[in-house]
FILO-676152 format. One record per residue: x, y, z of N, C-alpha, C in turn. Coordinates in pm, whole numbers, plus 32768, in hexadecimal, padded with zeros to 4 digits. Layout:
<nodes>
XYZXYZXYZ...
</nodes>
This chain:
<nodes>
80557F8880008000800080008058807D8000804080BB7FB0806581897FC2805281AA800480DC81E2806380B7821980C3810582CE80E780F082C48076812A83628040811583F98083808283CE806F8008842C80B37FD7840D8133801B83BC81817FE083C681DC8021842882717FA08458828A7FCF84B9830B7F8F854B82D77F84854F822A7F7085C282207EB485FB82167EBD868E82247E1B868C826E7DE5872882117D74872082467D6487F782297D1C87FD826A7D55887182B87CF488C883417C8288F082F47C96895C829F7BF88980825F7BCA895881D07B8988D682117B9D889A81A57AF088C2810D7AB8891C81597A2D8950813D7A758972809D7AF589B980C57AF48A3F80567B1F89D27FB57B1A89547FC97B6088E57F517A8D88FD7EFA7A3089357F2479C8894B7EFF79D589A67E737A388A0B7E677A748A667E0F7A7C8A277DA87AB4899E7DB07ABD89487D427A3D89277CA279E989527D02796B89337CCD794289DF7C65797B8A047C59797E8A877BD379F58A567B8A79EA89D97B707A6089A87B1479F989757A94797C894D7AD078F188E77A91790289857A1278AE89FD7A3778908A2F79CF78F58A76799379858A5179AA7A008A8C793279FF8A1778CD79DB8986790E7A0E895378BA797F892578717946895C786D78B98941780678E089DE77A278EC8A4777D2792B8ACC77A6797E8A9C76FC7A018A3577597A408A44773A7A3D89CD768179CA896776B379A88908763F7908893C75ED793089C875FD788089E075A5791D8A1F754B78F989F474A579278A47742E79098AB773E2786D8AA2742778228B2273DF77C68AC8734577738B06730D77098ABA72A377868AEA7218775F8A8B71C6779A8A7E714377328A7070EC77598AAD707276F28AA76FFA771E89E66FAA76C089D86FAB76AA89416F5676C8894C6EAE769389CC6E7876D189E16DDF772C8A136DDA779989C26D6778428A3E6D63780D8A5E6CD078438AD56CD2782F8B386C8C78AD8B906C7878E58BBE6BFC79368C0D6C1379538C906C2679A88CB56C6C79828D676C847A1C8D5F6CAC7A388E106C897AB38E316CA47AA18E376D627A5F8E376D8B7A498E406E317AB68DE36E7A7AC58D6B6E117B568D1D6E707BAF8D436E707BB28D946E377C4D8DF76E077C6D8E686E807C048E686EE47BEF8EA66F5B7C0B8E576FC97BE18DDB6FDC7BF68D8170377C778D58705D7CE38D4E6FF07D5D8D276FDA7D818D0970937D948D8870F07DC88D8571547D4F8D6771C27CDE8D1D71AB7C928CEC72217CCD8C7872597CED8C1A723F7D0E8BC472577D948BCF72CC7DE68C3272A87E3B8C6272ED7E088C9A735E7DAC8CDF735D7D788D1A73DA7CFE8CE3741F7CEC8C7873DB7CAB8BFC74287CC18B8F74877D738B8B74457DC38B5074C77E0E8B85752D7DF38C0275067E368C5C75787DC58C5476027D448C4975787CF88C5076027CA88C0D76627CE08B5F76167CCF8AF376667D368AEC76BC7D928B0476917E188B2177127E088B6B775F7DEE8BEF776D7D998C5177C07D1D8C3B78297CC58BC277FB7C8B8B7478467CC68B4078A57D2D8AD678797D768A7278AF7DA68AAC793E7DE68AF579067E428B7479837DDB8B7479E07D608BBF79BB7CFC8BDE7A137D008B5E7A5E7C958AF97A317C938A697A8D7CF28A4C7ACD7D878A487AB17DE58A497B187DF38A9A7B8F7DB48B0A7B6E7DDB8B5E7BD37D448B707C457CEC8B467C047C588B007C307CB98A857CB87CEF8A417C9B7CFF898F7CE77D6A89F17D017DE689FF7CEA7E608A227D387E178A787DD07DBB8AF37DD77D738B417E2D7D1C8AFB7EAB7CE28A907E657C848A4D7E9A7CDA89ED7F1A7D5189C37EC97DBB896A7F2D7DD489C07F957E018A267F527E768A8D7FCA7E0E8A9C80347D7C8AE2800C7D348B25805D7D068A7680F07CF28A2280977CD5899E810A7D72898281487DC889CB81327E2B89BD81B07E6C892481B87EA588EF81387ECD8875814B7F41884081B87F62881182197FBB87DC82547FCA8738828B8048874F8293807886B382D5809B86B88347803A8665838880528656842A80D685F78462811C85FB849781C285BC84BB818E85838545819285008548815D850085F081ED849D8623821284C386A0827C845186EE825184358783829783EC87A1824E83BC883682EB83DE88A482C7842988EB83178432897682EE83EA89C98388838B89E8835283158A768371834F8AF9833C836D8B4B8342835E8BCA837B83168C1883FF82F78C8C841082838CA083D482638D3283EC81F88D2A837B81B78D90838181DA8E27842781E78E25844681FE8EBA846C81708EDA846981228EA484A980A98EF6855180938EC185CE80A88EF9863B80738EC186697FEB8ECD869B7FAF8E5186C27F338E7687407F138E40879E7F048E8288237EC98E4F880C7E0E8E5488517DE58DC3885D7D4D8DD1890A7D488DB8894E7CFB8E4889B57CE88E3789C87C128DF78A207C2E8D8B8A067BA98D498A8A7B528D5B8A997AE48DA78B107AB98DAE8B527AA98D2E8BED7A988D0B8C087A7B8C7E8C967A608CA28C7B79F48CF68D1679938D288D1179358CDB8D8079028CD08DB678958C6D8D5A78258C7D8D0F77E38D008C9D77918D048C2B77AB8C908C1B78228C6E8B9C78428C2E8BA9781F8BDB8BFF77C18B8A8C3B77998AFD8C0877038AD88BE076DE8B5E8BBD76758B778B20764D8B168B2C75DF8AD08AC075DB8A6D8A7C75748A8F89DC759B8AF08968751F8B23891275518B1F88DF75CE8AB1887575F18A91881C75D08A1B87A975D389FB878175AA89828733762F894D875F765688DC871276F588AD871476E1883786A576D987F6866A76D3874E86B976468723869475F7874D86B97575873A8733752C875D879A756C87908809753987968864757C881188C27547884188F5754E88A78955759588B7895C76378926898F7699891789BA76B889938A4676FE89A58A78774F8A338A0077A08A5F8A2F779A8AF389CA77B08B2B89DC78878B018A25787E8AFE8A5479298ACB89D079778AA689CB78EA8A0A89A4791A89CE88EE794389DA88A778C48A28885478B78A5A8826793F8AB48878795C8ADF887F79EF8B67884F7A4A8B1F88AF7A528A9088A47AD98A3788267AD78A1A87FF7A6989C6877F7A83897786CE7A8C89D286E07A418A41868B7A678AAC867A7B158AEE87087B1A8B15870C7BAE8B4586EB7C148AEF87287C0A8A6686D67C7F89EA863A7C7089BC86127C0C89D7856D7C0E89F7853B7C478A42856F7C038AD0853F7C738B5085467D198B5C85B87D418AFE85C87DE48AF685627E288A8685517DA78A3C84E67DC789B684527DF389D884317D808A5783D87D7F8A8A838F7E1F8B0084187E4A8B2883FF7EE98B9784747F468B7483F87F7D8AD2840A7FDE8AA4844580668AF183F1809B8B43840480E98BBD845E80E88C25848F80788C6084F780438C93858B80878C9F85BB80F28CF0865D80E78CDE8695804E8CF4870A801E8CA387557FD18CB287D07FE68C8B87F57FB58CFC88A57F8A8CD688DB7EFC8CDF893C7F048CD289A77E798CC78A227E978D178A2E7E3E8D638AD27E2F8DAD8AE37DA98D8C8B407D478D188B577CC58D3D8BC77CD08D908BE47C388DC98C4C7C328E1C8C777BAC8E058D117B9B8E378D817B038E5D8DA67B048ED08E0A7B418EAB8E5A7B4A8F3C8E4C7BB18F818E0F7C308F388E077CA28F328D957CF78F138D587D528F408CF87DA08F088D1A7DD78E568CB87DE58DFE8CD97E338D868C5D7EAA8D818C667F358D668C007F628D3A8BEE7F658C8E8BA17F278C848B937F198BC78B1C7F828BC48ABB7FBB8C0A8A7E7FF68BD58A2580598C2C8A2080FF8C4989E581308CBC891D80EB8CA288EF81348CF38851811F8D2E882B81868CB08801813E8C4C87D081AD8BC8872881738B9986CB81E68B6686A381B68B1086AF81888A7686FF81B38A458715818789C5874780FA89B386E2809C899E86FB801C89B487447FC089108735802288B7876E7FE5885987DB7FD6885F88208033888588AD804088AE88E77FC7893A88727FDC8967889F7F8189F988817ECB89AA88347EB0897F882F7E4C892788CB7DEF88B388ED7EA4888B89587E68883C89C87E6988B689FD7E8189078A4C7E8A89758A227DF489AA89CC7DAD89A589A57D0E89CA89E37CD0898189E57CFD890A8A127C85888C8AAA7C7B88CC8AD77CF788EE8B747CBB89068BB57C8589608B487C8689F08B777C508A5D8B8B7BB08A488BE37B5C8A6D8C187AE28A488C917ABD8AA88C797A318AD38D467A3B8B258D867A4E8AC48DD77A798B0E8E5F7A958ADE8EF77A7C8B3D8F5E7A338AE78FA979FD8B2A90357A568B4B90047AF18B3D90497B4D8B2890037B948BE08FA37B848C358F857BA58C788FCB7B618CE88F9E7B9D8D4A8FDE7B708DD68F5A7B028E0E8F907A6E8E1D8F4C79FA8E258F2579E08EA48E9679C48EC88E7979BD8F348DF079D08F248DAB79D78FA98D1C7A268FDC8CF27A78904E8CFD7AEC90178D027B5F90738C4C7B72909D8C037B4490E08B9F7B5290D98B697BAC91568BCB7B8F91C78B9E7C2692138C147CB291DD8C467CAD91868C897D1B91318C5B7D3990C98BC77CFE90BC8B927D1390158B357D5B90628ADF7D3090F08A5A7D3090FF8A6E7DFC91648B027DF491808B257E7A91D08B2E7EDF912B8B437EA890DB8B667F0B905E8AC07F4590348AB47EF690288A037EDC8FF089A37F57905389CC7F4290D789777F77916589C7801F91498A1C802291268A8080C291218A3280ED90AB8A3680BF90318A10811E8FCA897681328F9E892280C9904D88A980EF903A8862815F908788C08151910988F881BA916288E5823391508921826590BD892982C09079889F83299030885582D4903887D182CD8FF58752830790698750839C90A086F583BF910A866C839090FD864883C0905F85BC83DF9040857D8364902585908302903985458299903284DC82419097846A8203908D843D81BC90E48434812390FC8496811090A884D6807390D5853D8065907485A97FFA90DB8625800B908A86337F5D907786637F1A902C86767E8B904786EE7E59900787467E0B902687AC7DB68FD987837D3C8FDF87767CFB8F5B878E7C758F2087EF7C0D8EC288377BD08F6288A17B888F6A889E7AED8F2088ED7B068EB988CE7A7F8E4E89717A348E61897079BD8EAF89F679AA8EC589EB78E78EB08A7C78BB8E838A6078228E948AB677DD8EF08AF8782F8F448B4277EF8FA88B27782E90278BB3782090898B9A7877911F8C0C78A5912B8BF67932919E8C68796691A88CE7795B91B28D6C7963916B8DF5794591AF8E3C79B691878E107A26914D8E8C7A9391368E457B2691608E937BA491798E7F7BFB91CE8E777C2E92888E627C7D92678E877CA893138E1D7C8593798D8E7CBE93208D347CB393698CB87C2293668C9A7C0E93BA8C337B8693BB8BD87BB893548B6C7B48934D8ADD7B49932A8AA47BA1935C8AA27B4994078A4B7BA494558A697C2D94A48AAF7C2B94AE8ADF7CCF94E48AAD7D1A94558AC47CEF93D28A917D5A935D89F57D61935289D07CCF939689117CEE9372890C7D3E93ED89237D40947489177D8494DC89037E0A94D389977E48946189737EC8944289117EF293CC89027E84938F88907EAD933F87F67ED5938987DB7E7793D187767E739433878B7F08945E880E7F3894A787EC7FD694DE87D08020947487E28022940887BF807693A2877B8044933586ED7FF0936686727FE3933786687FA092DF86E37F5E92C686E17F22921186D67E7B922A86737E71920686557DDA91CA86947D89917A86D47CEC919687387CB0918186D67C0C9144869F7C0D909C867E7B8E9061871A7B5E905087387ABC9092878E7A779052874F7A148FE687D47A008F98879679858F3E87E179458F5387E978CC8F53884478488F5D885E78018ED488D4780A8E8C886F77E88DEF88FD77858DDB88B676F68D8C892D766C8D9188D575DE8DB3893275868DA388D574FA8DAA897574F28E068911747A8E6B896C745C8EB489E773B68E8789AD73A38E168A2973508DBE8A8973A98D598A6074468D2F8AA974688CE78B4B74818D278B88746C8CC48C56749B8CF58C7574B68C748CF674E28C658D5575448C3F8DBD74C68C0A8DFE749D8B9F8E5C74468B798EA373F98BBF8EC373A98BFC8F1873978C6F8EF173B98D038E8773E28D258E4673F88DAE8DF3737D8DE98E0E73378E188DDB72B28E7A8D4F72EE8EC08D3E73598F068CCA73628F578C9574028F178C5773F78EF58C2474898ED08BC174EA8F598B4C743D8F808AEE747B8FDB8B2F74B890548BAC74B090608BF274F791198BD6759D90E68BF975A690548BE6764A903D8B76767090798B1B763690988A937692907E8A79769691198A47772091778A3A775A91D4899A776E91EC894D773E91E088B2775291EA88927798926E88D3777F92D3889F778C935E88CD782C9366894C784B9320896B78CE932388FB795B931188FF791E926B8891794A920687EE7971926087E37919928E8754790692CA877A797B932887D77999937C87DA79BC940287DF7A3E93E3881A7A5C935B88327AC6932087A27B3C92F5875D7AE492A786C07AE7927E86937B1D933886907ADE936A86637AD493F0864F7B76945D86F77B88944086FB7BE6948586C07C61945D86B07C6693B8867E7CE6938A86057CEF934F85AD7C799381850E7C61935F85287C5792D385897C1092A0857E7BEE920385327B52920C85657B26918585457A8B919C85CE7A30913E85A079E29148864D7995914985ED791490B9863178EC9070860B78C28FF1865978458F7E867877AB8FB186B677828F8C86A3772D8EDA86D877698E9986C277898E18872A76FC8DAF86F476528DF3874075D88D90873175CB8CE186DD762A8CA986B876158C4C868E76A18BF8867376A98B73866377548B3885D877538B638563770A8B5E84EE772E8B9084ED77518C25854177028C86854877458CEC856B77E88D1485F178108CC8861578608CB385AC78C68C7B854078A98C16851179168BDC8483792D8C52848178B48C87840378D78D03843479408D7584BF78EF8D9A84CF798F8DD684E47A168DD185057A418D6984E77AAA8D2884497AFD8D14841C7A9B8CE483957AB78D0D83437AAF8D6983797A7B8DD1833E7A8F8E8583927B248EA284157B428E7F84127BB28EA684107C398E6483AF7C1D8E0483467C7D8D7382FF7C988DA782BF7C438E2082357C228E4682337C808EDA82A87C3E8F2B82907CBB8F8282D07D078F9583157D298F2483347DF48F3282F27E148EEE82747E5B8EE382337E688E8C82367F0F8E5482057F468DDE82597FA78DBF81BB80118D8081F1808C8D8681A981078D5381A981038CED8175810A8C6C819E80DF8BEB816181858BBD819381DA8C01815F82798BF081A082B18B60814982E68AFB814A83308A91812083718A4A815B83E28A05811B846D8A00811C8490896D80A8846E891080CA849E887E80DC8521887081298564882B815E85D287F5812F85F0877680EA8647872580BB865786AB811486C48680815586E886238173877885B0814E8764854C812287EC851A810B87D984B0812E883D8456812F883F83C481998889835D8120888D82F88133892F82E980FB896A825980F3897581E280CD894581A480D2893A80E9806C899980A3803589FA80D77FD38A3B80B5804C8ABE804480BA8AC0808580D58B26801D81118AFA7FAB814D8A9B7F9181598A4C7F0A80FF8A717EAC80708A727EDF7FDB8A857E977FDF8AE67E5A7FFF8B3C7EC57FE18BDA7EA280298BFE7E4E80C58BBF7E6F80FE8BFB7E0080EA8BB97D8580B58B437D40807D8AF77CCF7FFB8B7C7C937FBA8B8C7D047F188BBE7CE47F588C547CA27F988CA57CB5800B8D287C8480148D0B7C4380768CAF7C4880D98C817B8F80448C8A7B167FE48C2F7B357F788BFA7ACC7F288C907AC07F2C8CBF7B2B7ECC8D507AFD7F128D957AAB7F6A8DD67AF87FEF8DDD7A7F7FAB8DE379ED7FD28D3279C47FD18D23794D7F688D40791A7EF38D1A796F7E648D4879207E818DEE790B7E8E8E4C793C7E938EE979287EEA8EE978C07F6F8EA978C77FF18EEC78537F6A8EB777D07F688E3477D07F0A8DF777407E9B8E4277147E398E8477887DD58EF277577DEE8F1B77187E7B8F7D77697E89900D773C7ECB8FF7769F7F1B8F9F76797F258F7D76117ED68F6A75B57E7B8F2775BF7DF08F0375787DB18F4F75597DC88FC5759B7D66904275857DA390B3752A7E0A90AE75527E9390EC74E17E8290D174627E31904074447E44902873F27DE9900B739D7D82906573C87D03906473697CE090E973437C7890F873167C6D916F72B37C55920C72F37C95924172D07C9492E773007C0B93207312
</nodes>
């Protein structure tokens, strides 16, 4: 479908009525006048020579007119195109998701679109749904190893925060480990930051338990708790998956932590063996942060009425220069 025209309107649209003194130019303009049925000869054609000439001057002279008839009629109905955009509002809820991306996460016991994938990858494509899903939403990203990373502040512009997902991945260039009360203190600081909000939350997507950094688990949910911020863990892994050469995989995994973690900051704690598991929790916690989805259409709009005017000029114009010509050019 054409969608060329769409948006565009006319305020007064009465005056396109003008149009209608177009009916008797162009009946005007197809009467020839009566002709004699006998030819006969007479020097009288010898007079006519230049009618014909000034017959098309003065169907053209018409023409002009009717143009300048419809060019008038436009301008005066005020044609414009309405521009509309939408300003989002944001919700007021901030949410940082800090995403583990230790060398474990490489680990492949997931099943996603048929076939069997790191759990990495599983994280990514769940979590860019969930941001897809709360439009309104500030979010950020801190992944972490051994170490806190900030990959991305508390923004709305989620396209951007989206492509900043695609690149988070281990990497064997990072400092190896799991900093998870050094991810969850990073996460609690740069939400910290954030006055105007009425709920703040971090959601902790991790597949092991703590062994690197200064600070615990719980001393970091503790301070989250003083500063209001709500702590979803995810637990995300099968407890047969390992790493090439790793004998026990399940000692990685810390559940009781996780939980205690959830616990302290009225979050909830979420153990995620599978991608449907994984995508349920996501959507339990869609479900209860629930969000303002506040928005404000904006209309402008832009004038084309003088285009008209200046068309409807030009054509009068021509009808007057062609008169006055026409008239020049008949008999004294």
């Amino acid at each position: 479908m054409d969608t060329h025209f769409t948006g565009y309107l006319f305020t007064q649209p009465w005056w396109l009525l003008l149009l209608l003194a177009l009916i008797p130019l162009a009946l005007l303009k197809n009467r020839a006048g009566s002709r004699s049925s006998i030819i006969f000869s007479s020097l009288s054609l010898l007079g006519s020579l230049g009618t014909r000439q000034r017959d098309i001057a003065g169907r053209i002279s018409l023409a002009f007119l009717s143009l300048f008839i419809i060019f008038s009629a436009i301008s005066l109905a005020r044609p414009q195109k309405q521009n509309s955009h939408t300003e989002r509002k944001a919700s007021g809820i901030d949410i940082i998701i800090s995403m583990d991306v230790s060398f474990s996460m490489e680990i492949a016991d997931f099943r996603f679109d048929g076939r069997t994938v790191q759990r990495d990858l599983v994280s990514r494509e769940v979590v860019k749904q969930f941001i897809k899903q709360r439009p309104n939403d500030r979010i950020g990203l801190i992944p972490f190893a051994g170490q806190p990373y900030q990959e991305s502040p508390i923004t709305l512009e989620h396209d951007w925060l989206l492509g900043k997902i695609d690149k988070v991945r281990p990497n064997r260039e990072l400092s190896q480990g799991t900093a998870i009360g050094s991810a969850l203190s990073a996460s609690a600081i740069r939400l910290d930051k954030r006055q105007d909000t009425k709920s703040r939350i971090i959601i902790l997507l991790t597949d092991g338990s703590n062994n690197s950094g200064k600070l615990s688990p719980i001393q970091a949910a503790e301070a989250a708790k003083t500063l209001g911020i709500k702590v979803y863990t995810v637990a995300i892994g099968t407890e047969g998956g390992r790493l090439n050469g790793q004998r026990n995989a399940a000692q990685e995994f810390d559940t009781e932590t996780l939980e205690q973690i959830a616990k302290i900051t009225d979050g909830e704690y979420y153990r995620a063996k599978s991608t449907n598991d994984l995508v349920k929790a996501f959507s339990s916690i869609d479900a209860l942060e629930k969000t303002e989805r506040t928005q404000k259409v904006v209309a402008t709009y832009q004038d084309f009425h003088h285009y008209f005017t200046f068309a409807a000029a030009l054509s009068l114009l021509g009808h007057l220069v062609i008169l006055c010509f026409h008239k020049s050019a008949g008999p004294e």
